[in-house]
N, C-alpha and C positions, 0 to 999 in steps of 0.2 A: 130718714130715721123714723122707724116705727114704732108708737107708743108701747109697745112692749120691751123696745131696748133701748127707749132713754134713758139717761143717766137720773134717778132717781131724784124727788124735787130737793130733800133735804141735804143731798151732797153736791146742789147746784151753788157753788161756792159764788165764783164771782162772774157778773152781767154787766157786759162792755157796751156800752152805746155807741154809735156811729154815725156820723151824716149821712142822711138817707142820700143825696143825691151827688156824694163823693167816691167816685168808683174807686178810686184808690185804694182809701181807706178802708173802705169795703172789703174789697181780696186781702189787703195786708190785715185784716181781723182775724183772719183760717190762725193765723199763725202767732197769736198772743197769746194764746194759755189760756185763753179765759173759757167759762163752761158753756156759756149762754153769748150768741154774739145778735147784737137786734138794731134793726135799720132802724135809725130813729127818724122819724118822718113830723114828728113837732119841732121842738127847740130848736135840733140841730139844723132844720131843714127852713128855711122860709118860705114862706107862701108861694113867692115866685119860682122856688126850685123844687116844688113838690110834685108837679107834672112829671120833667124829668126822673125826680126819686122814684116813682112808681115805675116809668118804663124800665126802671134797674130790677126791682122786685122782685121780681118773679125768677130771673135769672141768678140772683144772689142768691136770697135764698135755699133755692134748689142746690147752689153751689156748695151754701154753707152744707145742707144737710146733708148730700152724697157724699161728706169731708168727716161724715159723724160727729158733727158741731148740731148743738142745738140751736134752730133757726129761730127766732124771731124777729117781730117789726113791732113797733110801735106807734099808733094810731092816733089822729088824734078823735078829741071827741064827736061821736056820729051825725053832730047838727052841726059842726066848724070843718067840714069838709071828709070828717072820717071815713064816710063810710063810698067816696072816692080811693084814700088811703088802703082800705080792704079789700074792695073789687079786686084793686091790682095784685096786693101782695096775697089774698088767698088764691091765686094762682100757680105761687111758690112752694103751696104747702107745707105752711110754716108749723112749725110744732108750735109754738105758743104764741099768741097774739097781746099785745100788751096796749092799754088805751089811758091818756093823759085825762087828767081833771076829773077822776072818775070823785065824786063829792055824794052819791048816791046808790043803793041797790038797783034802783027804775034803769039806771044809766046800763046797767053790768045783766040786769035780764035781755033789753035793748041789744049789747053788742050780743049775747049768745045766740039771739034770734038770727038777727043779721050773718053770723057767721054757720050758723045752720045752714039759711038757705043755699051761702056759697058753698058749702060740703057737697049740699046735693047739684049744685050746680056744675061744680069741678069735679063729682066720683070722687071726691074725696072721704074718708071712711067717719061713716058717722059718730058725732062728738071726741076725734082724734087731738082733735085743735083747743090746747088747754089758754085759760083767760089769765092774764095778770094785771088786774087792773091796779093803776097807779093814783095814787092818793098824794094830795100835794096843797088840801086846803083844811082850813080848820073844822067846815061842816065834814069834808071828806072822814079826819081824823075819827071823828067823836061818832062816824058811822062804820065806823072799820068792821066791828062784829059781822054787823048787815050786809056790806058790800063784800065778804069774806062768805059768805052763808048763800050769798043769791043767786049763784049755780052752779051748779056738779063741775063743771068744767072750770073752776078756779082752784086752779092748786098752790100763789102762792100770791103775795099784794106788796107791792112796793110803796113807800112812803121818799116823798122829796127833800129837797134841803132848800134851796135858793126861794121857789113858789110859795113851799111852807111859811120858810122868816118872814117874808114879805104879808103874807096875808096874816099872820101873826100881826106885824105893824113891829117886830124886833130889832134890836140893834144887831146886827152882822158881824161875826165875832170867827178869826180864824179855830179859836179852841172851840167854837160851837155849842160852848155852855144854852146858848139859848133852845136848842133843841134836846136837851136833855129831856127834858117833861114829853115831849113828842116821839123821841126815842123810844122811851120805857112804856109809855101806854100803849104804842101801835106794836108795841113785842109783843107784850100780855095779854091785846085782843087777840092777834091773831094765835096764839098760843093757845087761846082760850078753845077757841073754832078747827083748831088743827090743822093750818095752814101756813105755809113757811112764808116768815116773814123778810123781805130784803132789806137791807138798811140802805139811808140816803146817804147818796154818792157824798164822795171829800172835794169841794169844788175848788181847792185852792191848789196848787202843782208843786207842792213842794213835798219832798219824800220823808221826808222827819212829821211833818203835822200826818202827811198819811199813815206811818206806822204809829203813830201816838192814836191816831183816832180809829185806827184797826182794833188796835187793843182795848178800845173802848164799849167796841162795839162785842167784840166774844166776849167782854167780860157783861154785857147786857143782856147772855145767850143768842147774839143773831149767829145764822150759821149761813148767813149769802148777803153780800153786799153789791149794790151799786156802783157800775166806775163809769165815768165822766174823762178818765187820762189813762191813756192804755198802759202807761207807764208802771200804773199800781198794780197791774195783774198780778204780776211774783207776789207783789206784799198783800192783795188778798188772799193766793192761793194757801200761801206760805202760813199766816197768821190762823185761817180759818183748816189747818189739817192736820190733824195730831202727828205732834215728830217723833220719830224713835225714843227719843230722851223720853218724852216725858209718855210714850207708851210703859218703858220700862220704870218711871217713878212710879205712877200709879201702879203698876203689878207690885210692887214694892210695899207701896201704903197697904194694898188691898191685903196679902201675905200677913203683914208685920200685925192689922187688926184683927184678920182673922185668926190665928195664931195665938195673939193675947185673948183672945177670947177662948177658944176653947182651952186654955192654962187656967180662963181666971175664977172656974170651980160657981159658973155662973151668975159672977157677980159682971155688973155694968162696967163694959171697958169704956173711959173717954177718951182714951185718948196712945196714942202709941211712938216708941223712938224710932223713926226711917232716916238711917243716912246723917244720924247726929242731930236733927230737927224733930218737935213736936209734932205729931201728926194729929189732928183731932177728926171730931165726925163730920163736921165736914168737908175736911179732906178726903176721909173714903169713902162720902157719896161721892164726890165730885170725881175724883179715881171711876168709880164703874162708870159713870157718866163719858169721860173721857175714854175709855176702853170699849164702851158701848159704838160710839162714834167712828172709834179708828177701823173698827170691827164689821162697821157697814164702808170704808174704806176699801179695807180689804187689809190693814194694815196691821192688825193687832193678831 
């Protein structure tokens, strides 16, 4: 897949992690649904089977992308073995590289250098290869602006869940109240910088907490989430894509305000009747908002 016909970063819904050195799971990833499928070569991987995950790399990946699946891997930090982690998998030609523990800008100049050089080392087409570094501590958090800004090639930064509580010093909680203040501030940086933000994975396997905390999360505006359980693909895909229904509510509201406005001899409309319920302002920004999204879809 060539950066010209990737699927744009803001309708890169949901991003499936996978055991870097699980061929299985690997190939059975083509076929989840999900938009982004990434070797994860930390967490999932241990030390000992990290050798291994690399000789996968290159062939996966490659696999993922001639599948029109956007490829990535994720790395870990350049001085805890990462840039082992790279050598192999920019081999693969991954569309986007992703790096754990990223807590600093220095860290996110560091891997662009490093994956420069492999560009020109692999003819690979220069600065093709987008960054998403991953944020998963509290210095990381309160640097998001920065680590968001510190090079061209970052188009979207993922924040953790498990890493975060911990270095928090939190109580672990399935409703995840504790991440609420973590949630909304790394939405609002990156929002700020213009770069799409991914929320942290739902770590628990139960399909009720996950549609409870899907909803949590579109209602916080993220538009791409984290999975951890392949199982949630549908209920990301499903929850982060405007559905018919409520394409045609909002044409509704949109109609019903526009309407009473031009009747109301230009005085201030606040508010309008759609469908026997109050519509107010905003509900019709939130209408074009919703129609704006289905619209880069394809759906509106």
């Amino acid at each position: 897949m060539t950066p010209t016909n990737r699927r744009p970063s803001r309708l890169r819904r949901s991003w499936l992690f996978l055991a870097g050195a699980d061929h299985d799971a690997l190939v059975d990833g083509a076929a989840s649904g999900a938009d982004v499928l990434i070797q994860e070569l930390e967490t999932f991987t241990p030390p000992d089977r990290r050798p291994a995950a690399r000789e996968l790399s290159e062939r996966v990946l490659a696999g993922w992308r001639d599948a029109g699946i956007l490829a990535s891997v994720r790395v870990n930090p350049l001085d805890a073995g990462g840039i082992d982690d790279l050598r192999a998998a920019m081999r693969g030609r991954p569309d986007i590289v992703m790096m754990s523990y990223v807590a600093t800008p220095e860290q996110v100049v560091a891997l662009d250098e490093a994956v420069t050089r492999f560009e020109r080392e692999y003819d690979i087409a220069p600065g093709s290869t987008e960054l998403v570094p991953n944020v998963e501590t509290t210095l990381g958090l309160v640097n998001t602006m920065a680590i968001a800004r510190s090079s061209p090639r970052v188009t979207a930064v993922l924040v953790a869940t498990e890493d975060m509580v911990a270095d928090m010093g939190a109580e672990r909680t399935r409703a995840g109240r504790e991440l609420d203040y973590v949630r909304s501030r790394f939405r609002v940086e990156c929002a700020a910088v213009g770069v799409t933000a991914i929320d942290c994975p739902y770590s628990y396997a139960d399909n009720e907490g996950a549609e409870l905390d899907m909803r949590v999360s579109r209602g916080l505006g993220y538009q791409a989430k984290a999975i951890v359980n392949s199982q949630f693909v549908p209920v990301v895909n499903r929850v982060l894509t405007p559905t018919a229904d409520e394409v045609a509510l909002a044409r509704r509201v949109i109609d019903a305000f526009d309407t009473a406005r031009r009747e109301s001899g230009g005085r201030r409309v606040a508010a309008a009747v759609v469908d026997g319920f109050l519509a107010e302002v905003p509900d019709y920004l939130a209408a074009h908002r919703l129609i704006g999204r289905a619209t880069r879809f394809g759906i509106a």
